[in-house]
C-alpha positions as a LaTeX table, in Angstrom:
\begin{tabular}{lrrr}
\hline
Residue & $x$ (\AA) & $y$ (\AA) & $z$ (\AA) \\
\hline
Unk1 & 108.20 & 132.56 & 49.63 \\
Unk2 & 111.19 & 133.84 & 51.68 \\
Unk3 & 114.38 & 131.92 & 50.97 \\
Unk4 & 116.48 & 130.75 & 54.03 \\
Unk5 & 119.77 & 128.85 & 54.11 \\
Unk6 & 122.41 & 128.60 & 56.50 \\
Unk7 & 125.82 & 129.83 & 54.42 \\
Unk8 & 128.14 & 126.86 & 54.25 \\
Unk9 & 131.88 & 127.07 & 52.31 \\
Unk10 & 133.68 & 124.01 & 53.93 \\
Unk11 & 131.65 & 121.45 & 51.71 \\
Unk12 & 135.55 & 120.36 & 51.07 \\
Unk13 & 136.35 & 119.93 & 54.14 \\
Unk14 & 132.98 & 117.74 & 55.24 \\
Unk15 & 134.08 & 115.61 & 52.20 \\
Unk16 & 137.65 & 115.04 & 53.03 \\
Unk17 & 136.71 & 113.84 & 56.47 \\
Unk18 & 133.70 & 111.52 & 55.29 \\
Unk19 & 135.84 & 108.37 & 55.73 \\
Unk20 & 137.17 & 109.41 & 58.81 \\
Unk21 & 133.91 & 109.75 & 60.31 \\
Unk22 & 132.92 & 106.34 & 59.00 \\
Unk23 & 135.57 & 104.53 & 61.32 \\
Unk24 & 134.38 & 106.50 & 64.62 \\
Unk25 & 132.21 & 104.54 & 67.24 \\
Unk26 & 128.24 & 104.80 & 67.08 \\
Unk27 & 126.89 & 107.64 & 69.45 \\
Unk28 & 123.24 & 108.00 & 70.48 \\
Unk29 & 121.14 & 111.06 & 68.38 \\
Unk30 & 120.56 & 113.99 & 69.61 \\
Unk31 & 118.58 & 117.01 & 68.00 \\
Unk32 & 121.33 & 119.14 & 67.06 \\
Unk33 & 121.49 & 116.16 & 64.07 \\
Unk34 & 118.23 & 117.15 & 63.00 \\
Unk35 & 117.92 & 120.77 & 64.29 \\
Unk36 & 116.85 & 123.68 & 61.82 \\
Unk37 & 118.87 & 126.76 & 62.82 \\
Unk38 & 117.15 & 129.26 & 61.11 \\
Unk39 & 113.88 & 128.65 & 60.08 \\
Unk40 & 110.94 & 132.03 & 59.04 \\
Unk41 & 107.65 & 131.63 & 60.23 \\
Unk42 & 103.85 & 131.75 & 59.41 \\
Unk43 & 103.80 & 135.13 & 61.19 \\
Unk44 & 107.10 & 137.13 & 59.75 \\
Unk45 & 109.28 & 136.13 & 62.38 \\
Unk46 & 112.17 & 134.69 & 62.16 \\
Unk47 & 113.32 & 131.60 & 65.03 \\
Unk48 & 117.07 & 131.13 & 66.02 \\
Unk49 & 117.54 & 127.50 & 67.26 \\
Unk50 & 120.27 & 126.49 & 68.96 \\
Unk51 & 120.70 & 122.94 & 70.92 \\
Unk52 & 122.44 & 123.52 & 74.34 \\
Unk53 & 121.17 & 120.83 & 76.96 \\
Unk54 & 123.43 & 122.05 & 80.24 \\
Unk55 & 123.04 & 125.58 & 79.42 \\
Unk56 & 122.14 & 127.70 & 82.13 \\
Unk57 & 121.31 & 131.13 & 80.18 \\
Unk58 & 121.75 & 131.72 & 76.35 \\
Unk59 & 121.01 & 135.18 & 74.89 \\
Unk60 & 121.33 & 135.38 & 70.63 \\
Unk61 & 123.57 & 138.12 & 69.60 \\
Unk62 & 124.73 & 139.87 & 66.36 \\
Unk63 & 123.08 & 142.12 & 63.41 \\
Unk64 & 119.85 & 140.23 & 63.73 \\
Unk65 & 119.30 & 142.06 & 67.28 \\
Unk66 & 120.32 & 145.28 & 66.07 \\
Unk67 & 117.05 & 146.84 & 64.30 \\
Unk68 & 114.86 & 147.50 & 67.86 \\
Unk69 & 113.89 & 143.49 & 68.03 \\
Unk70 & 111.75 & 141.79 & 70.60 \\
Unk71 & 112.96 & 138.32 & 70.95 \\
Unk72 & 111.17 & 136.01 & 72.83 \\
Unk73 & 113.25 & 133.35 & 74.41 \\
Unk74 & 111.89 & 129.56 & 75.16 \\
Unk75 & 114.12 & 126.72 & 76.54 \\
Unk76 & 112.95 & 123.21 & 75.40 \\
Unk77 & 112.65 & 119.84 & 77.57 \\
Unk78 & 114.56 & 118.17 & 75.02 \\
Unk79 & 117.49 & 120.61 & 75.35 \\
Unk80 & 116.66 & 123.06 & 72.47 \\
Unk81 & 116.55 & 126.60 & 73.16 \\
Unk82 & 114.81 & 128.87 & 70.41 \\
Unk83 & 114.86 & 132.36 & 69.81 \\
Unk84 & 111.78 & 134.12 & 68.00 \\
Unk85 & 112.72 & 137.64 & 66.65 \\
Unk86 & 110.72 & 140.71 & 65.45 \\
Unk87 & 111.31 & 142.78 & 62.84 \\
Unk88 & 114.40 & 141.10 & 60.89 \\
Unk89 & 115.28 & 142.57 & 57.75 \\
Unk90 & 116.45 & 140.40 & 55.05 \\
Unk91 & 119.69 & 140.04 & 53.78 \\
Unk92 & 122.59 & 138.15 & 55.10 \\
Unk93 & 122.76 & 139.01 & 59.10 \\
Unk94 & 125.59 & 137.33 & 61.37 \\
Unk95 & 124.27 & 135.54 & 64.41 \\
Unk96 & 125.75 & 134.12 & 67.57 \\
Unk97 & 125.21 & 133.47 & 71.11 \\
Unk98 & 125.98 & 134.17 & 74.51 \\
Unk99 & 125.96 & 130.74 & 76.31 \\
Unk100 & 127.05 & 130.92 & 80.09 \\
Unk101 & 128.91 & 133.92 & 79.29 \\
Unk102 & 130.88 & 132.66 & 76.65 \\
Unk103 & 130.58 & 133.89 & 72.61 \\
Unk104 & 129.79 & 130.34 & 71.13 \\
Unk105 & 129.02 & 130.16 & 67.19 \\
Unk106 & 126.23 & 128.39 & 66.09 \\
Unk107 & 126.85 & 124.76 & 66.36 \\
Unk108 & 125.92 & 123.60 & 63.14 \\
Unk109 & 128.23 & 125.93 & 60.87 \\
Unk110 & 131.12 & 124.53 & 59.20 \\
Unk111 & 132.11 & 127.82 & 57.52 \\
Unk112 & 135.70 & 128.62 & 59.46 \\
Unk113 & 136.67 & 131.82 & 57.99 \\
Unk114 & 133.97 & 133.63 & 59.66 \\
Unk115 & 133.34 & 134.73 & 63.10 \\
Unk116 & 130.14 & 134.30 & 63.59 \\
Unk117 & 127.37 & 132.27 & 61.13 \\
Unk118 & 125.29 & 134.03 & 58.56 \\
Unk119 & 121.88 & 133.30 & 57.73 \\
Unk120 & 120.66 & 134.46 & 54.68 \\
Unk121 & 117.04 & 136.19 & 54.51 \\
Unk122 & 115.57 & 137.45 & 51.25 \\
Unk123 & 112.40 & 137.22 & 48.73 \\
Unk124 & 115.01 & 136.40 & 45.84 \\
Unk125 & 114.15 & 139.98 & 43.67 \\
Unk126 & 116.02 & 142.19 & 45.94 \\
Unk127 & 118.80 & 143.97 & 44.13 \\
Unk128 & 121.40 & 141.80 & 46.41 \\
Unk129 & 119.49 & 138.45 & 46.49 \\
Unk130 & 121.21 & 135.42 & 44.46 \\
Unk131 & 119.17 & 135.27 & 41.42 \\
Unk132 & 119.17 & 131.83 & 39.18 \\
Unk133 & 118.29 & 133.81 & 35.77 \\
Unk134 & 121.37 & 135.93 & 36.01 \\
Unk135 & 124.66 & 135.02 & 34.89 \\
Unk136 & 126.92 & 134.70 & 37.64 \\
Unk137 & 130.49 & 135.50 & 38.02 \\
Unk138 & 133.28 & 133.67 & 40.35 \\
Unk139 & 134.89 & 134.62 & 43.54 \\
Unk140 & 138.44 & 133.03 & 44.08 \\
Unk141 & 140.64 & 133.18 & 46.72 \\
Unk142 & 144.47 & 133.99 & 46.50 \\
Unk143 & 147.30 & 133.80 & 48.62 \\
Unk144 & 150.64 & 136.77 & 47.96 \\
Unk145 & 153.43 & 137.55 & 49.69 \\
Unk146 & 153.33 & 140.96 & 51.60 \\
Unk147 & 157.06 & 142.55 & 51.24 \\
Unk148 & 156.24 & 144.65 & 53.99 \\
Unk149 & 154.55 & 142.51 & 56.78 \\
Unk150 & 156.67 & 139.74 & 55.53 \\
Unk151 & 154.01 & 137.26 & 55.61 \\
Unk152 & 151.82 & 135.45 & 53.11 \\
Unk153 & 148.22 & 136.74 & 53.29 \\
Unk154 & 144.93 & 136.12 & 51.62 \\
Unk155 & 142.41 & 138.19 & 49.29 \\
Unk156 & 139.54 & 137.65 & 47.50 \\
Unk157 & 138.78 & 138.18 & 44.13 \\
Unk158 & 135.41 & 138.70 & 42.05 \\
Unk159 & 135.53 & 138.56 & 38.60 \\
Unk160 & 132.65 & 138.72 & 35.67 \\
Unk161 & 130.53 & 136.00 & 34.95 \\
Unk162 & 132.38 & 134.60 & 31.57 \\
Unk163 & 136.05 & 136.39 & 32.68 \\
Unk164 & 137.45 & 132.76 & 32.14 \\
Unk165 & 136.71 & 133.09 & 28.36 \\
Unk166 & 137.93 & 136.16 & 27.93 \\
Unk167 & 140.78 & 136.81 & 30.27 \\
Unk168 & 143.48 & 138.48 & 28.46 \\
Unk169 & 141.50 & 139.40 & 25.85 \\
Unk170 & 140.30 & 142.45 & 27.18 \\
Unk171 & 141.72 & 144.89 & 29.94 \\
Unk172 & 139.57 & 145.50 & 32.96 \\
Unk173 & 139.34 & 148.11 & 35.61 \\
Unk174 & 139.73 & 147.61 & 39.50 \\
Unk175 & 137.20 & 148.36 & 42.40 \\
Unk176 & 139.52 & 147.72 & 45.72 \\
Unk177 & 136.67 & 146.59 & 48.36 \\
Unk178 & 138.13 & 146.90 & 51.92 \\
Unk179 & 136.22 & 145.66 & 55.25 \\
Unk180 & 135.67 & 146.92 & 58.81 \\
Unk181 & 137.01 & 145.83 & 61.79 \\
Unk182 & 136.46 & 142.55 & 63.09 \\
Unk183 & 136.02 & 140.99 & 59.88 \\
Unk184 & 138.10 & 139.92 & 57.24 \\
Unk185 & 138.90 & 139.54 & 53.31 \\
Unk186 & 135.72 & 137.14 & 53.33 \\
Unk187 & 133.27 & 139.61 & 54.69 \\
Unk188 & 132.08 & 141.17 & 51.38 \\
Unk189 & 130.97 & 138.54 & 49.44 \\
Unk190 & 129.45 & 136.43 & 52.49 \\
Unk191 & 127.74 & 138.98 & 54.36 \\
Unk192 & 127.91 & 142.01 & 51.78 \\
Unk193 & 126.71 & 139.50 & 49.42 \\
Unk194 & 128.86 & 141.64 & 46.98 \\
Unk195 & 129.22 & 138.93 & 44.46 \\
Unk196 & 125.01 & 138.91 & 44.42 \\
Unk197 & 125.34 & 143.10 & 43.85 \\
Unk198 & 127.60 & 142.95 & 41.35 \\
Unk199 & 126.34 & 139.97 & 39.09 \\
Unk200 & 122.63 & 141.58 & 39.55 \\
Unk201 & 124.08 & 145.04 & 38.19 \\
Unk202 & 125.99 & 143.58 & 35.41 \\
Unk203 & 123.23 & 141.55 & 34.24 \\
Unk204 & 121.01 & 144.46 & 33.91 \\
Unk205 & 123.48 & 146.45 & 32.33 \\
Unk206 & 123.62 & 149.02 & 35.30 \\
Unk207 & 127.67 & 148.77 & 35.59 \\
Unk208 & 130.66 & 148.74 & 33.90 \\
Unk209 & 132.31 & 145.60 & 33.81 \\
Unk210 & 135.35 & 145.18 & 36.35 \\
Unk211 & 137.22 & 143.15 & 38.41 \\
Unk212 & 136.72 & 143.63 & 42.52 \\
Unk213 & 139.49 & 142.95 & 44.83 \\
Unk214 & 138.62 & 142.31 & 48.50 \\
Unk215 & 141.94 & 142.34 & 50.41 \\
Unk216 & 142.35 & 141.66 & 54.28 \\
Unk217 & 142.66 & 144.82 & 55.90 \\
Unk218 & 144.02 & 143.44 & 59.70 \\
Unk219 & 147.27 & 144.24 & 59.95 \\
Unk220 & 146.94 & 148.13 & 60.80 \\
Unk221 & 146.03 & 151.04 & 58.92 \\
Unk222 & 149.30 & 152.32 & 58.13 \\
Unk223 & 150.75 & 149.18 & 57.04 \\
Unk224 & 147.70 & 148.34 & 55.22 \\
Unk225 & 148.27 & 151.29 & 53.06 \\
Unk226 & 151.98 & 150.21 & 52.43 \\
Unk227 & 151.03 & 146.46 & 51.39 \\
Unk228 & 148.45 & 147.63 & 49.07 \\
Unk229 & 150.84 & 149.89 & 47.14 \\
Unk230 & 153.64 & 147.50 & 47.17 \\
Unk231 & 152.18 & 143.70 & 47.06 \\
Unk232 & 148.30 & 143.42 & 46.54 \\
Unk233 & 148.60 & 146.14 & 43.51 \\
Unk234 & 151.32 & 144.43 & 41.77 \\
Unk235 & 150.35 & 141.08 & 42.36 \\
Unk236 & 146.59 & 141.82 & 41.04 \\
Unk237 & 148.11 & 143.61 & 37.97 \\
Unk238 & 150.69 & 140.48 & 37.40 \\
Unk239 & 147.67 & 137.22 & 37.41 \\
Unk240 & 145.15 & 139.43 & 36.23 \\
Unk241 & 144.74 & 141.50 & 32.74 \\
Unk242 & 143.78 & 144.80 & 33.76 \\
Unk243 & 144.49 & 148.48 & 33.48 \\
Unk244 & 147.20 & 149.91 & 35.34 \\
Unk245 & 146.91 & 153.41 & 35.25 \\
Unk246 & 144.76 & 155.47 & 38.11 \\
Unk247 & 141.89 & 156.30 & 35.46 \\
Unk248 & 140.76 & 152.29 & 36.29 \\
Unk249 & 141.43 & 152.22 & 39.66 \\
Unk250 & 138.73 & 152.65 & 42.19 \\
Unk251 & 138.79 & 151.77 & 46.25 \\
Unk252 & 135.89 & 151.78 & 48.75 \\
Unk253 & 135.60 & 150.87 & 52.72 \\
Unk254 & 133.91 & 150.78 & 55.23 \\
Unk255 & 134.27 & 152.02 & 58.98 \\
Unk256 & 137.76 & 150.73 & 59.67 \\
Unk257 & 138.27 & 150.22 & 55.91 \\
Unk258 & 137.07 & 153.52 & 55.47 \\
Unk259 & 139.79 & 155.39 & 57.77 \\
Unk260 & 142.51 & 152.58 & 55.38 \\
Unk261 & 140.45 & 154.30 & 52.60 \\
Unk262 & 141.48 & 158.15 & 54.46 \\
Unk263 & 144.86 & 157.03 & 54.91 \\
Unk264 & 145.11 & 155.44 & 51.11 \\
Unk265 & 143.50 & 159.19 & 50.04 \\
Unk266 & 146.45 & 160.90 & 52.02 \\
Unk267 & 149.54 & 159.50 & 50.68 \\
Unk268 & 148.38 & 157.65 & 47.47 \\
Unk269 & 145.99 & 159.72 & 45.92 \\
Unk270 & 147.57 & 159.85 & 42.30 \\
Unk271 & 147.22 & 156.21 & 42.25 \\
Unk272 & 143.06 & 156.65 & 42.30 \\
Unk273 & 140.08 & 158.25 & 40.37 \\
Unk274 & 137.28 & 157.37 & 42.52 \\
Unk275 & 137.26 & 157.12 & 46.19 \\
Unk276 & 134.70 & 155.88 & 48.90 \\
Unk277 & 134.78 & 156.49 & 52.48 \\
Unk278 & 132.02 & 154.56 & 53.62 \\
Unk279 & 130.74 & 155.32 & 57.71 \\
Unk280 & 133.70 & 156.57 & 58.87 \\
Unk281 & 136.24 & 159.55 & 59.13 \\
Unk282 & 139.47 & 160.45 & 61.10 \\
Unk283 & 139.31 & 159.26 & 64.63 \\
Unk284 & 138.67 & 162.46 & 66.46 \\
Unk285 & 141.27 & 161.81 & 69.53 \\
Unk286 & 143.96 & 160.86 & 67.00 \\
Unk287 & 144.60 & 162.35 & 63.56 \\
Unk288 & 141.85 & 165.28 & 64.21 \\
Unk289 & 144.12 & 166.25 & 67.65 \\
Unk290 & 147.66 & 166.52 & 65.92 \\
Unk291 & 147.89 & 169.54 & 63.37 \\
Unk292 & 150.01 & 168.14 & 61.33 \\
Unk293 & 147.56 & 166.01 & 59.53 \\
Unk294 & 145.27 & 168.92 & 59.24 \\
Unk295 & 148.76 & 170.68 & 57.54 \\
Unk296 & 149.32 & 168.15 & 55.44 \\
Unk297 & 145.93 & 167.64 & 54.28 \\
Unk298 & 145.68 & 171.50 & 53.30 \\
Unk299 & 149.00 & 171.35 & 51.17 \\
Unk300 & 147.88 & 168.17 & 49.31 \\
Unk301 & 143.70 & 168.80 & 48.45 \\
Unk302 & 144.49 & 170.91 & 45.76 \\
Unk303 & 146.58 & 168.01 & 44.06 \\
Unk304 & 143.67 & 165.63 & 45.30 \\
Unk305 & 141.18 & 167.98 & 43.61 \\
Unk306 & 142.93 & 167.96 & 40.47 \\
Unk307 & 143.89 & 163.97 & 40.63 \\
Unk308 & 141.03 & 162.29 & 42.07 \\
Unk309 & 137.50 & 162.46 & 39.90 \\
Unk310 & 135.02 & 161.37 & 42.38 \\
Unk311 & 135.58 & 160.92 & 46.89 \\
Unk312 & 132.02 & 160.55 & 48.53 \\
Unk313 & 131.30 & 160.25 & 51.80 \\
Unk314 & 128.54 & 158.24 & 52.73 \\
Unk315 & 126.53 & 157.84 & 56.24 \\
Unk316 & 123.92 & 155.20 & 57.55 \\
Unk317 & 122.46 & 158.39 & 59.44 \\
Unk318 & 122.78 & 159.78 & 62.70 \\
Unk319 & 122.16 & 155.91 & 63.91 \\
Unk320 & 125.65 & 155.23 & 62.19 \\
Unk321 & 128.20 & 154.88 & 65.50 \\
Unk322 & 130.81 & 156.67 & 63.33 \\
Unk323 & 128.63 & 159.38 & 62.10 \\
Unk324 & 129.98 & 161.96 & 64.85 \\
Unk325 & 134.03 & 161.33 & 63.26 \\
Unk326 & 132.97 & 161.61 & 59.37 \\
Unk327 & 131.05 & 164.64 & 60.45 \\
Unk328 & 133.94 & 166.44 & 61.70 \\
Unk329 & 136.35 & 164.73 & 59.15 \\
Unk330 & 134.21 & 166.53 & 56.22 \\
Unk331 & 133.71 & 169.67 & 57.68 \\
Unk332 & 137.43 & 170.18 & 58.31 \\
Unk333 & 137.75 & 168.72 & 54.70 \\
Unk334 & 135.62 & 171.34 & 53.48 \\
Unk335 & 136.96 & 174.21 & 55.51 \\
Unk336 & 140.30 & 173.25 & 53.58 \\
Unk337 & 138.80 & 173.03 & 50.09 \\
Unk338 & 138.37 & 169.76 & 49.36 \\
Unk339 & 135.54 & 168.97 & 46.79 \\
Unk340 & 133.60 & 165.53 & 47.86 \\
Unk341 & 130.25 & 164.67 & 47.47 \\
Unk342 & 127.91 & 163.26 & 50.71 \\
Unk343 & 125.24 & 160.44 & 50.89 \\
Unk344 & 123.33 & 160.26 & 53.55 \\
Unk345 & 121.00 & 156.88 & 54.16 \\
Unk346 & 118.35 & 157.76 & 57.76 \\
Unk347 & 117.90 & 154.37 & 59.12 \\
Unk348 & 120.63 & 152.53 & 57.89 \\
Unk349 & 123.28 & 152.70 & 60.77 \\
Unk350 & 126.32 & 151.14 & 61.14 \\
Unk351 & 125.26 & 147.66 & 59.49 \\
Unk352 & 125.55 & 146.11 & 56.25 \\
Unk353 & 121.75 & 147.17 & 54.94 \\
Unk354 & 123.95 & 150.68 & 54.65 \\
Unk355 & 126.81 & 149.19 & 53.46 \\
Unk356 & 124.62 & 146.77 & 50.46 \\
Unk357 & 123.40 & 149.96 & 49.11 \\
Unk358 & 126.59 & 151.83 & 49.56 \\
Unk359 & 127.80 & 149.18 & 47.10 \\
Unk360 & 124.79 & 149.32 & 44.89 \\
Unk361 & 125.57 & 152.99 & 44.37 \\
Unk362 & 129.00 & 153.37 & 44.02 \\
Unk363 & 129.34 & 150.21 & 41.13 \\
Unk364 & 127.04 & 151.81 & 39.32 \\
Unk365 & 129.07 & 155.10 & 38.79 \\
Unk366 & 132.53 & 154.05 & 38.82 \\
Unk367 & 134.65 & 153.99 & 35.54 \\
Unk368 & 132.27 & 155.98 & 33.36 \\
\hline
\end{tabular}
């Protein structure tokens, strides 16, 4: 029986307010107390409920309207609106709505680092479903100071189920997971369920074992690349025991993480031995227009060649928005001489059912 749960990580914060809540006045019930947002029915469908009594017009937004949906759209007497939807895939798919014209998140979430609410759809035996038979690692959050944005910023960090045992007994290599735009440092492990991937894979033996960075990429490309080298780097290699050397260094992204990924490629290539540029390329009316990237790219691929083990390029398919870009990006890679390898998924598209098995992939053939 399919699985469904509503992604919550401010249990904390619900607690901490608990006695707060206890001195507040006594309000009348309404269904949005009792309301079940998500909810898979008899029939394969999946219903979106949202409670919205003055609403005028609602329409529900976000991946789970993005695979050719019909969604059927009912407004309640009791204020209720409910949204039954065709053909959802599972996995973890962000939701939210368009009420009155305004991008509202789903009422009930208490999750604040995300932009939209997630619900979570799966059978429980799919390679990135949350399995209770597998060990599972841990996914912490850290704060560093960024020498060149001059700020303190977050990342995330997934380590090995058992690393608390055995840190510092044993060096580790580095996969550097960066996001697309829009999101941020918690996107891989809440809606690329990458902590689900990576347990799975280690459980079954399928990967080396590693440690998996997921820094925020939002500050711009270019000074994304310089904070990596200069503060994420050293302060993963100072709190965690790892290899420092670019033999167990690895770094993957996707769409805009993908072009930090390009940029990372261009002017810190020694520092890598396997790179992923995941749905995306060089934007076409910036770095493809100005021939001095192309120059610079042509004196440095024989040094990337030489330095860097394994770059693919993968694709969701002509359905992927940013399939035109890494098309052009690889064929003027290859007219230069670059060696790369392409992976090509029909169907995917520019959504995280690409990026899941991009993941999948890549884990499994990374520091071996």
């Amino acid at each position: 029986m399919n699985t469904i749960k509503i992604l919550l990580a401010a249990a904390l914060l619900m607690g901490s307010m608990a006695s707060s809540y206890a001195q507040q006045p006594q309000r009348v019930p309404t269904p949005n107390d009792t309301i079940v947002p998500v909810r898979k029915l008899a029939n394969g469908n999946v219903l979106f409920s949202v409670y919205a009594p003055k609403a005028r017009t609602i329409e529900l937004k976000g991946d789970v309207a993005n695979y050719n949906n019909e969604i059927t759209t009912r407004e309640g007497k009791n204020g209720v609106w409910t949204f039954e939807v065709t053909n959802v895939p599972e996995g973890a798919l962000r939701y939210y709505y368009i009420i009155d014209g305004v991008a509202t998140k789903e009422p009930t979430s208490v999750k604040p680092e995300l932009q939209t609410t997630v619900a979570s759809l799966d059978k429980g035996d799919e390679f990135f479903a949350y399995k209770k038979d597998v060990p599972h690692g841990s996914v912490s959050v850290h704060w560093y100071e960024s020498k060149n944005l001059g700020k303190t910023r977050r990342l995330h960090v997934w380590t090995p189920a058992g690393y608390e045992k055995t840190a510092g007994k044993k060096k580790l290599p580095v996969l550097y997971l960066l996001h697309g735009g829009g999101d941020n440092d918690a996107a891989w492990y809440v809606t690329g369920q990458a902590n689900n991937i990576l347990d799975n894979l280690l459980a079954e033996g399928k990967m080396e074992p590693m440690i998996v960075v997921m820094p925020d990429g939002t500050c711009g490309i270019d000074q994304f690349t310089v904070d990596l080298r200069e503060s994420i780097i050293p302060y993963i290699q100072s709190t965690y025991n790892v290899y420092t050397d670019a033999a167990h260094r690895a770094i993957a992204g996707l769409s805009m993480g993908g072009m930090e990924v390009l940029d990372v490629l261009e002017w810190d290539y020694p520092m890598y031995k396997y790179v992923w540029v995941l749905s995306s390329g060089w934007m076409f009316n910036e770095k493809m227009k100005d021939p001095r990237n192309e120059q610079h790219m042509k004196e440095i691929i024989p040094a990337i060649n030489k330095s860097v083990k394994e770059l693919v390029f993968t694709q969701g398919g002509k359905e992927d928005i940013t399939y035109y870009n890494g098309d052009l990006t690889m064929n003027l890679f290859k007219k230069l001489g670059m060696n790369f390898e392409y992976i090509e998924a029909p169907g995917g598209g520019h959504t995280w059912y690409t990026w899941r098995n991009d993941l999948y992939r890549l884990a499994q053939r990374i520091f071996k």
